[in-house]
py3Dmol code that shows the C-alpha trace and the ligand (Angstrom):
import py3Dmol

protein = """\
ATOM      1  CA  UNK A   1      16.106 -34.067 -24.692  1.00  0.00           C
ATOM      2  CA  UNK A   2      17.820 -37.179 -25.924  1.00  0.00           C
ATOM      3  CA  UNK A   3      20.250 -37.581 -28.207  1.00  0.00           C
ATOM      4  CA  UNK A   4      18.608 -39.480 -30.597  1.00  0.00           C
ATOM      5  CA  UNK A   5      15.797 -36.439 -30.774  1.00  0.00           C
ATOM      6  CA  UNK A   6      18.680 -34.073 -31.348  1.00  0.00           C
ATOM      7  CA  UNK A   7      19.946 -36.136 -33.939  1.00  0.00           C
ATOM      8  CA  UNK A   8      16.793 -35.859 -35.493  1.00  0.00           C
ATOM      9  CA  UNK A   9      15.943 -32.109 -35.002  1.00  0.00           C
ATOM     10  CA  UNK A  10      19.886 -31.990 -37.159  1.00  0.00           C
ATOM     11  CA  UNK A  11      18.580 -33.970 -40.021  1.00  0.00           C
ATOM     12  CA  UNK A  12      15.064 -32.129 -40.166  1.00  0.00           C
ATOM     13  CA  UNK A  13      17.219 -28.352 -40.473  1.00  0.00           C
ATOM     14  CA  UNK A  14      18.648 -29.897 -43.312  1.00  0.00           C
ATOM     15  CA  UNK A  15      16.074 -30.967 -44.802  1.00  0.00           C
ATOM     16  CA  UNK A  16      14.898 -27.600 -45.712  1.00  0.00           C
ATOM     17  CA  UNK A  17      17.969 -27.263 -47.870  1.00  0.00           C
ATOM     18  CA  UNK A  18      16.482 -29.479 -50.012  1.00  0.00           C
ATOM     19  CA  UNK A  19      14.890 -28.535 -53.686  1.00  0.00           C
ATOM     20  CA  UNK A  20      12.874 -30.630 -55.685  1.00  0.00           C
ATOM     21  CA  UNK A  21      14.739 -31.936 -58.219  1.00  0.00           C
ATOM     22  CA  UNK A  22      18.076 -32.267 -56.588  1.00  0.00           C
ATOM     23  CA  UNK A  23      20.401 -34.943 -56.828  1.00  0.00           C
ATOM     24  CA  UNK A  24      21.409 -36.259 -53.307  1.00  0.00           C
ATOM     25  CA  UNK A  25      24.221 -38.274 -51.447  1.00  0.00           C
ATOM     26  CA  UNK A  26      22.643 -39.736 -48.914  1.00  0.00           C
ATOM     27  CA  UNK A  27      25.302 -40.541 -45.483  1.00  0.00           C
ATOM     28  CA  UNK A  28      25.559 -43.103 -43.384  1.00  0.00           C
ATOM     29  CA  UNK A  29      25.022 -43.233 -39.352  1.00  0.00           C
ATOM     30  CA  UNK A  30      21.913 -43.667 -36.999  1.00  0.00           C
ATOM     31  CA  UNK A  31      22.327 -39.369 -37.766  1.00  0.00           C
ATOM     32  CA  UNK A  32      21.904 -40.025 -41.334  1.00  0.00           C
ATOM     33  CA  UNK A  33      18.953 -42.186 -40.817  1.00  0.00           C
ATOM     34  CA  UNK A  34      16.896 -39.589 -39.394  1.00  0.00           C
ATOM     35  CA  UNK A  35      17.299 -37.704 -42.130  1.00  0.00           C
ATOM     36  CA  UNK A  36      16.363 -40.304 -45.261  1.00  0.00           C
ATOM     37  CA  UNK A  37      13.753 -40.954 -42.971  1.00  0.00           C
ATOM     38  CA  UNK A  38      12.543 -37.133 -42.935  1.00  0.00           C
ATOM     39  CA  UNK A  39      13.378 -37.513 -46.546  1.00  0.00           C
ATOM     40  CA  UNK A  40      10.853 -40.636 -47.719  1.00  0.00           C
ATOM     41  CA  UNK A  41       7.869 -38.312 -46.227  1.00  0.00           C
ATOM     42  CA  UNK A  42       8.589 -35.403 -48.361  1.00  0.00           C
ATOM     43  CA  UNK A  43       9.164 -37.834 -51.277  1.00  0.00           C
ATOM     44  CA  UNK A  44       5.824 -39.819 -50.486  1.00  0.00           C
ATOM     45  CA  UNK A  45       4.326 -35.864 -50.155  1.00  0.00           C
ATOM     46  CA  UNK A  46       5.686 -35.130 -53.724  1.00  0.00           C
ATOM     47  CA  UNK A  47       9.164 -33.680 -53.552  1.00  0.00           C
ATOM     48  CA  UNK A  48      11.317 -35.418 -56.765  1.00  0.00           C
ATOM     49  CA  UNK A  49      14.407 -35.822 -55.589  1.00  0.00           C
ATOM     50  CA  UNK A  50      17.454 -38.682 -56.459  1.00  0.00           C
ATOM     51  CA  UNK A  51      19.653 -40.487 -53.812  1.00  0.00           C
ATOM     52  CA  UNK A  52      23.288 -41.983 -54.134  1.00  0.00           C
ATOM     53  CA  UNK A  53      23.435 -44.011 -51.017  1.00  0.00           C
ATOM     54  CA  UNK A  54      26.810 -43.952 -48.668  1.00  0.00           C
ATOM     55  CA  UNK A  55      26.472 -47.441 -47.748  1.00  0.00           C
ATOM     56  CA  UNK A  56      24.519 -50.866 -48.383  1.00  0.00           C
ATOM     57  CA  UNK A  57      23.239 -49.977 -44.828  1.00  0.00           C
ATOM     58  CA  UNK A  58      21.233 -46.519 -46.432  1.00  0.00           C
ATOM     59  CA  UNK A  59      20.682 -47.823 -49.260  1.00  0.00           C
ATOM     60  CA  UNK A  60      18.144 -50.948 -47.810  1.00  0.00           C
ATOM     61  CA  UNK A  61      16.887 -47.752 -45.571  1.00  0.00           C
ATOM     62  CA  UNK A  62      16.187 -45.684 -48.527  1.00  0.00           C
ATOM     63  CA  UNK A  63      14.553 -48.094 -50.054  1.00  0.00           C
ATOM     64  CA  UNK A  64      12.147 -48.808 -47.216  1.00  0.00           C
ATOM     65  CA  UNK A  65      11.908 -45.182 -47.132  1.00  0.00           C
ATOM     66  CA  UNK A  66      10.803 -44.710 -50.846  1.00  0.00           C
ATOM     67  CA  UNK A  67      13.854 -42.689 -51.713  1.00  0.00           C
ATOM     68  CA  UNK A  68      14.382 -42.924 -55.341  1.00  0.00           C
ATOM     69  CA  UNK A  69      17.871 -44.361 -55.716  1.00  0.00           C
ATOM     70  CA  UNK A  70      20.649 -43.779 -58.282  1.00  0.00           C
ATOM     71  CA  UNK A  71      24.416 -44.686 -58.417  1.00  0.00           C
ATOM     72  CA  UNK A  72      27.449 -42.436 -59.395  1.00  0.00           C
ATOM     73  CA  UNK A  73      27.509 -44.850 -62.135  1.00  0.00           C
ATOM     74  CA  UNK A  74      25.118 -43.346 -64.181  1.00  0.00           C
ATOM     75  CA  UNK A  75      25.649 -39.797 -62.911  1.00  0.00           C
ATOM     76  CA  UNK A  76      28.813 -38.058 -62.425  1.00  0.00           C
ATOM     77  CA  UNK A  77      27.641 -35.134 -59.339  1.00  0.00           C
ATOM     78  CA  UNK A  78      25.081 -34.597 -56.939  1.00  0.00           C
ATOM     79  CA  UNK A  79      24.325 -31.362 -55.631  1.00  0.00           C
ATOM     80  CA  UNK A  80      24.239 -31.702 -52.258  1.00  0.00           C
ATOM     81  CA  UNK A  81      25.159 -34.602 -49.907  1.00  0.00           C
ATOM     82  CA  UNK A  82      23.826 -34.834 -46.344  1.00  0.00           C
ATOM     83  CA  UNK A  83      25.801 -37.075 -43.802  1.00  0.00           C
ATOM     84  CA  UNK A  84      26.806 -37.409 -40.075  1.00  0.00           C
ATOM     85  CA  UNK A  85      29.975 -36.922 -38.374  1.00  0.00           C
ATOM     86  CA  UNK A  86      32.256 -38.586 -35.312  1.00  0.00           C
ATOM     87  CA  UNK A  87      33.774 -35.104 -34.991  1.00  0.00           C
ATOM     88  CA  UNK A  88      33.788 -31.804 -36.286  1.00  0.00           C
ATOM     89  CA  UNK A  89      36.314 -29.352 -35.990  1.00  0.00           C
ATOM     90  CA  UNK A  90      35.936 -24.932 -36.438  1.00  0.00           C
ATOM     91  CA  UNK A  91      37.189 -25.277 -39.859  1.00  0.00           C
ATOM     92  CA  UNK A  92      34.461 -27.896 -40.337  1.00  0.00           C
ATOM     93  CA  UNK A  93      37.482 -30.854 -40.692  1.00  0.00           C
ATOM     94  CA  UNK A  94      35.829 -33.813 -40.263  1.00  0.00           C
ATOM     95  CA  UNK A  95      36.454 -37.421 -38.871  1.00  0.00           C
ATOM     96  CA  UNK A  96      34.271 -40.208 -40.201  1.00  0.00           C
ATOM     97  CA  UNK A  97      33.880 -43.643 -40.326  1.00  0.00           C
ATOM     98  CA  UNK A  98      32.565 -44.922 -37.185  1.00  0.00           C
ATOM     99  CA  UNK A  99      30.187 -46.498 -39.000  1.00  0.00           C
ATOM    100  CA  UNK A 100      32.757 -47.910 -41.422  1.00  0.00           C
ATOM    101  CA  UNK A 101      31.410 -46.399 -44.360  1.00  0.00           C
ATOM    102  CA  UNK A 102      33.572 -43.605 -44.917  1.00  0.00           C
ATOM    103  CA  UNK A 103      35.303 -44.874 -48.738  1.00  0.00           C
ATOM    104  CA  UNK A 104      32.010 -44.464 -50.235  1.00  0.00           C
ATOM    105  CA  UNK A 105      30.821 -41.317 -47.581  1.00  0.00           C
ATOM    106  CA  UNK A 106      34.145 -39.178 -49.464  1.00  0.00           C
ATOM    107  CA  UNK A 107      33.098 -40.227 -52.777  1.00  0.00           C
ATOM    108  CA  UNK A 108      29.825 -39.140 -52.482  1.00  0.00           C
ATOM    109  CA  UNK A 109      31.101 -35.965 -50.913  1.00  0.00           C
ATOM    110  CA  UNK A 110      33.465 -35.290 -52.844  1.00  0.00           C
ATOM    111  CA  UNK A 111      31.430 -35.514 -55.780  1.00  0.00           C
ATOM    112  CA  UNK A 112      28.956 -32.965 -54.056  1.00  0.00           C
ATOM    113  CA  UNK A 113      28.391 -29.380 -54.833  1.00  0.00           C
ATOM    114  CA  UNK A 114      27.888 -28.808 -51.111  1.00  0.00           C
ATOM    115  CA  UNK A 115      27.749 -31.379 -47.768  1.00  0.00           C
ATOM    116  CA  UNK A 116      26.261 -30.184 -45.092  1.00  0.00           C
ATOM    117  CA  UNK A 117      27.444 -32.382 -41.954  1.00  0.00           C
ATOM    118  CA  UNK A 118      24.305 -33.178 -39.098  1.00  0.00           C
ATOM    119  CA  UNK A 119      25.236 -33.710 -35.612  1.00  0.00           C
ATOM    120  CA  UNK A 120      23.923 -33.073 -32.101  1.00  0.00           C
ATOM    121  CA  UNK A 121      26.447 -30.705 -30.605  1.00  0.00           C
ATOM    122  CA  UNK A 122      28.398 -33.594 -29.028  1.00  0.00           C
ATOM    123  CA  UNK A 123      29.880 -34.268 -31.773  1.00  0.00           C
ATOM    124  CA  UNK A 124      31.611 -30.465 -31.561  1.00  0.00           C
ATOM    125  CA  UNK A 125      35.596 -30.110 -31.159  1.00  0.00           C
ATOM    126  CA  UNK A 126      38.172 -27.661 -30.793  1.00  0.00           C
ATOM    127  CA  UNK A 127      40.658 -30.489 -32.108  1.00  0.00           C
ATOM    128  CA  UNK A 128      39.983 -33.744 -33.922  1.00  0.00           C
ATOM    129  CA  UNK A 129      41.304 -36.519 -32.640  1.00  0.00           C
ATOM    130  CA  UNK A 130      39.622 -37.886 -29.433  1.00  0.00           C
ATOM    131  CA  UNK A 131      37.311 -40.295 -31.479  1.00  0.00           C
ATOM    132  CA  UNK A 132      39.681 -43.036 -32.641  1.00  0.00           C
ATOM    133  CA  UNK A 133      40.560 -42.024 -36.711  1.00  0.00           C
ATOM    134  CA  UNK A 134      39.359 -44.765 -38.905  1.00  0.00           C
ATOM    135  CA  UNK A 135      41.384 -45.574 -41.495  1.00  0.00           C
ATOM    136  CA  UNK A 136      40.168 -48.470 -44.104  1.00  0.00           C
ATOM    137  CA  UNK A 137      43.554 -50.648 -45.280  1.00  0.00           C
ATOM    138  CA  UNK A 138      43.946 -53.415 -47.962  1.00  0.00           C
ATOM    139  CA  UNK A 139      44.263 -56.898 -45.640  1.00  0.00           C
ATOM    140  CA  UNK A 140      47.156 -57.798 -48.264  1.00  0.00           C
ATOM    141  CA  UNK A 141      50.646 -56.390 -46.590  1.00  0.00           C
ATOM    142  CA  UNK A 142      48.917 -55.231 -42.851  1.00  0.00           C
ATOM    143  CA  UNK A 143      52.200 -54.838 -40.847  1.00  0.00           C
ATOM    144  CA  UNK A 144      53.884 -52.780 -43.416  1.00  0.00           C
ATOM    145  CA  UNK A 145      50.895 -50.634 -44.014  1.00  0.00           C
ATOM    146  CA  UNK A 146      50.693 -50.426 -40.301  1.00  0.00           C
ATOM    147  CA  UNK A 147      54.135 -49.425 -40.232  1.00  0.00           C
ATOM    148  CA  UNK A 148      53.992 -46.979 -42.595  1.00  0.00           C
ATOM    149  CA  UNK A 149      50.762 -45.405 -40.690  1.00  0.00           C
ATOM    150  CA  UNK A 150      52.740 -44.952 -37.982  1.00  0.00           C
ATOM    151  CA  UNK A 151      55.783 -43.107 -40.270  1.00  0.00           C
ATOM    152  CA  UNK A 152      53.224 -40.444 -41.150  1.00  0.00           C
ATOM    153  CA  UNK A 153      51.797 -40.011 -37.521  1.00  0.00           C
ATOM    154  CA  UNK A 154      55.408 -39.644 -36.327  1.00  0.00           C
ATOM    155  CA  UNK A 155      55.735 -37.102 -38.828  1.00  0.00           C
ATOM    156  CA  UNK A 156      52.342 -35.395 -38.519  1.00  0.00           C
ATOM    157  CA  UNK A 157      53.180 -35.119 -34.654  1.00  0.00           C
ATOM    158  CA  UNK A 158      51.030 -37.777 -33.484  1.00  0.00           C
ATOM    159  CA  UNK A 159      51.190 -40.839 -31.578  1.00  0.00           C
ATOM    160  CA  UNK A 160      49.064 -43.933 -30.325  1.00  0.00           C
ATOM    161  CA  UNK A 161      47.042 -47.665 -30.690  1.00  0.00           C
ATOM    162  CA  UNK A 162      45.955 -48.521 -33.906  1.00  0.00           C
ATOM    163  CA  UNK A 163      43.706 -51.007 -33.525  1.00  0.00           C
ATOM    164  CA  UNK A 164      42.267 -53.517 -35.999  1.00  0.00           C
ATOM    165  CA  UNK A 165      38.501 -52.961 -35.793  1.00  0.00           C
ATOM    166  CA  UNK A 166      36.234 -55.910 -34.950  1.00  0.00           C
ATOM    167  CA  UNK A 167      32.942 -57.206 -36.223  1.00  0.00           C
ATOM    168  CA  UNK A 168      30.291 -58.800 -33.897  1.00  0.00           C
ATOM    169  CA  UNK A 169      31.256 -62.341 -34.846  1.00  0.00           C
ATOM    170  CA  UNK A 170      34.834 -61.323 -33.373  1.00  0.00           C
ATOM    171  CA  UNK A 171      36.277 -61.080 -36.796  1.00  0.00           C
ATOM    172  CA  UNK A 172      38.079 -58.247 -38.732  1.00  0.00           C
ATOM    173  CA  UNK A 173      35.342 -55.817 -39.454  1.00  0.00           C
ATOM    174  CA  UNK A 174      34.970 -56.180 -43.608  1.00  0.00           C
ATOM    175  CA  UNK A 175      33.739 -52.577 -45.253  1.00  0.00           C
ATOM    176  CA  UNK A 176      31.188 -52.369 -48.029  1.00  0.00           C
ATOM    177  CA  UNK A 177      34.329 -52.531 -50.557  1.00  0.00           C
ATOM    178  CA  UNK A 178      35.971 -55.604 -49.195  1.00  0.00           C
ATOM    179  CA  UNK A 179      38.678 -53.802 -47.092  1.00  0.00           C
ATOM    180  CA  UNK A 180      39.661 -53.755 -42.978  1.00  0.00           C
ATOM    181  CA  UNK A 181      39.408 -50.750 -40.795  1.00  0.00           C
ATOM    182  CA  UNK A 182      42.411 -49.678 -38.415  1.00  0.00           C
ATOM    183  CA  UNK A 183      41.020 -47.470 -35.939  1.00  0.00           C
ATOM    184  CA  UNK A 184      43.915 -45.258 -34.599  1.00  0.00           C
ATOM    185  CA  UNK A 185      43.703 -43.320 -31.158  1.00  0.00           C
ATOM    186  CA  UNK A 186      45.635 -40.853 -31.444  1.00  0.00           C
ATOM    187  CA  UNK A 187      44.443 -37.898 -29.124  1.00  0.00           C
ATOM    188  CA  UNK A 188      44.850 -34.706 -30.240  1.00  0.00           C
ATOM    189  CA  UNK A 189      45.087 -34.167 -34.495  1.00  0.00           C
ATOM    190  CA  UNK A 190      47.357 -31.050 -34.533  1.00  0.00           C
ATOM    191  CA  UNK A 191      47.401 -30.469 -38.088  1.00  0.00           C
ATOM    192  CA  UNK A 192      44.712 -32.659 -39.541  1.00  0.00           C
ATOM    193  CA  UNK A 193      45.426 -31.468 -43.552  1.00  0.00           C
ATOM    194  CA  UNK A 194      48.707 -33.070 -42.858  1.00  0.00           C
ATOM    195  CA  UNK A 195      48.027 -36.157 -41.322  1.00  0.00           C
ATOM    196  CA  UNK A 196      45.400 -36.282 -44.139  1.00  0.00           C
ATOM    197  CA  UNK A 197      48.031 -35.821 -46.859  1.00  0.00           C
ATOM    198  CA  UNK A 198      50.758 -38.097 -45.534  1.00  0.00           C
ATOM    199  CA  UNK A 199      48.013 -41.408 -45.125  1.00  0.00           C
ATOM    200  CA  UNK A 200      46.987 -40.788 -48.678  1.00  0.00           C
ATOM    201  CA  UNK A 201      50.130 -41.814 -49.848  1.00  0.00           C
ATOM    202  CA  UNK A 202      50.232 -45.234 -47.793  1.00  0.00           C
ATOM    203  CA  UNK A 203      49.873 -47.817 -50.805  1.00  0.00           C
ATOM    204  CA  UNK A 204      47.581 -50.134 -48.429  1.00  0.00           C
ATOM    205  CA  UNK A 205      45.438 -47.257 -47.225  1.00  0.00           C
ATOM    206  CA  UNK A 206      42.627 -47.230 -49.392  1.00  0.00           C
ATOM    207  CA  UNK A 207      40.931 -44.416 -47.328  1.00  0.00           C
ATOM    208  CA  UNK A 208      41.043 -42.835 -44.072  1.00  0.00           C
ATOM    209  CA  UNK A 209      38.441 -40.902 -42.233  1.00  0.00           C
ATOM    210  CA  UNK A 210      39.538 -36.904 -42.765  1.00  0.00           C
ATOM    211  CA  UNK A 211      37.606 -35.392 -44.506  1.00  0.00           C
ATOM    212  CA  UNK A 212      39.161 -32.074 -45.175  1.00  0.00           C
ATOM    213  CA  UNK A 213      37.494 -29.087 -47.103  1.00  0.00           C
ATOM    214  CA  UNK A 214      34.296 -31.188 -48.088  1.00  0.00           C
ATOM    215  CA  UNK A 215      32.211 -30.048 -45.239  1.00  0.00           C
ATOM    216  CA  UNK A 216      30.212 -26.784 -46.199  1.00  0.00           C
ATOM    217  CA  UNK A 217      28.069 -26.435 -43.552  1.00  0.00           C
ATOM    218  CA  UNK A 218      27.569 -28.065 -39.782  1.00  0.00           C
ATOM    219  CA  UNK A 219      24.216 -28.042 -37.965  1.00  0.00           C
ATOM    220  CA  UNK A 220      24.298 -29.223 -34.542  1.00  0.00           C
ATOM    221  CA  UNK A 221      21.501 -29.530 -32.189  1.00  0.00           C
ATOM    222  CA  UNK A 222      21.815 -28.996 -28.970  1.00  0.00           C
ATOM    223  CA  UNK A 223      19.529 -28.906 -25.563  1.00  0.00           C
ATOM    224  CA  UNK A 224      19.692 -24.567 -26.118  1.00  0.00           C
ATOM    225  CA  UNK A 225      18.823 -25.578 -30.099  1.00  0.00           C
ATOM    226  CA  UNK A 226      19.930 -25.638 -33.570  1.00  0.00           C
ATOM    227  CA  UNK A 227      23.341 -24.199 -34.590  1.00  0.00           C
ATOM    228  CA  UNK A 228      24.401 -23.484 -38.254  1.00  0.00           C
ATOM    229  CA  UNK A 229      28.141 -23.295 -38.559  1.00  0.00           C
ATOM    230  CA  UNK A 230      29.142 -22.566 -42.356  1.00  0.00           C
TER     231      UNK A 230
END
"""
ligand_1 = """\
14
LIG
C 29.740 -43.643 -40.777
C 29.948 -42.259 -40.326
C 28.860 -41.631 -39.521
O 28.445 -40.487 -40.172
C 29.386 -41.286 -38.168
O 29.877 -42.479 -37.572
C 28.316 -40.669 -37.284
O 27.340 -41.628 -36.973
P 26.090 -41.296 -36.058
O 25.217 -40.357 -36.823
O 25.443 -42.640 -35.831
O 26.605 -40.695 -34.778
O 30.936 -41.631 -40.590
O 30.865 -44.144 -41.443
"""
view = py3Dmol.view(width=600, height=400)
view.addModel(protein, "pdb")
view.setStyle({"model": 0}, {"cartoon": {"style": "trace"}})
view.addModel(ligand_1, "xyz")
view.setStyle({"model": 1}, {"stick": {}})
view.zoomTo()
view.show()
């Protein structure tokens, strides 16, 4: 099976945690897509549901979709958001952002009752760290947020390239919110809550892609099936 059919078999398991009448964050990610896809059927079949949108990206998809569409604007908490993953660890530590949306992807989660991360089992790691960590910066200052980055990795334990992530016109890749993404390859993530904690603090980080403790529940599908890790 391809992975593009696994990636859809994850979003259609989570689908069936859906209730009508629940307020959704909807993720970002060809992953995520599957699932507001899934999603605009059930709505067009008569489930009433609301979606806060991850990126500008879901939001145009949602639309197409028929996904009613909210913002956290006008409401303060969703009840469950639904969004992809580069990697997932056992404690369901997260790193996102490949898709460069992951400032508005924590928001949304973080204003969620419960995520529940979608994946085919690829995505599945002992440690974070081989996918390169995004971490979304503030143009203003670059070297001395980049040398501050690599402060913290030196104390989290970890080394490696941070690289300034590219558009496809060659440029600096520009997020949803204005900002630049570093992607940093660092490895191996020893002790991902503390890497986590000492980018926070960066002034010119405005985000970075660990998402620690907001992941509730993984499904992966694989070529032997569905797995629910919780
Ligand atoms: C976007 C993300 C995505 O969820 C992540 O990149 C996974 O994407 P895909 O489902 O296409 O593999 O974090 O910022």
């Amino acid at each position: 099976m391809d992975m593009d059919a696994l990636k859809r078999q994850a979003a259609a398991r989570a689908l069936e945690e859906v209730r009508d009448g629940m307020k959704l964050g909807l993720g970002t990610g060809s992953t995520a897509k599957h699932f507001v896809e899934l999603l605009g059927d059930k709505v067009r079949a008569g489930m009433k549901v609301i979606g806060v949108p991850t990126s500008e990206a879901t939001r145009a998809d949602a639309i197409r979709c028929g996904v009613p569409l909210t913002t956290l604007d006008e409401i303060d908490h969703l009840d469950l958001t639904i969004d992809g993953a580069d990697e997932i660890d056992p404690a369901l530590n997260l790193i996102k952002g490949g898709g460069g949306a992951l400032l508005r992807e924590k928001i949304v989660a973080a204003a969620s009752d419960r995520m529940i991360v979608i994946a085919d089992d690829s995505k599945w790691v002992d440690v974070l760290g081989r996918f390169p960590l995004p971490v979304e910066v503030i143009p203003f200052g670059l070297a001395a947020t980049q040398a501050a980055m690599a402060r913290a990795f030196t104390d989290a334990g970890v080394s490696g390239q941070m690289v300034i992530r590219k558009g496809k016109d060659g440029h600096a890749f520009v997020t949803d919110g204005g900002h630049w993404i570093i992607d940093a390859h660092l490895g191996r993530i020893g002790d991902p809550p503390r890497l986590a904690g000492l980018l926070s603090v960066i002034p010119g980080v405005v985000e970075h892609g660990l998402f620690i403790g907001l992941g509730s529940v993984a499904v992966l599908a694989g070529a032997q099936g569905i797995r629910v890790v919780e």
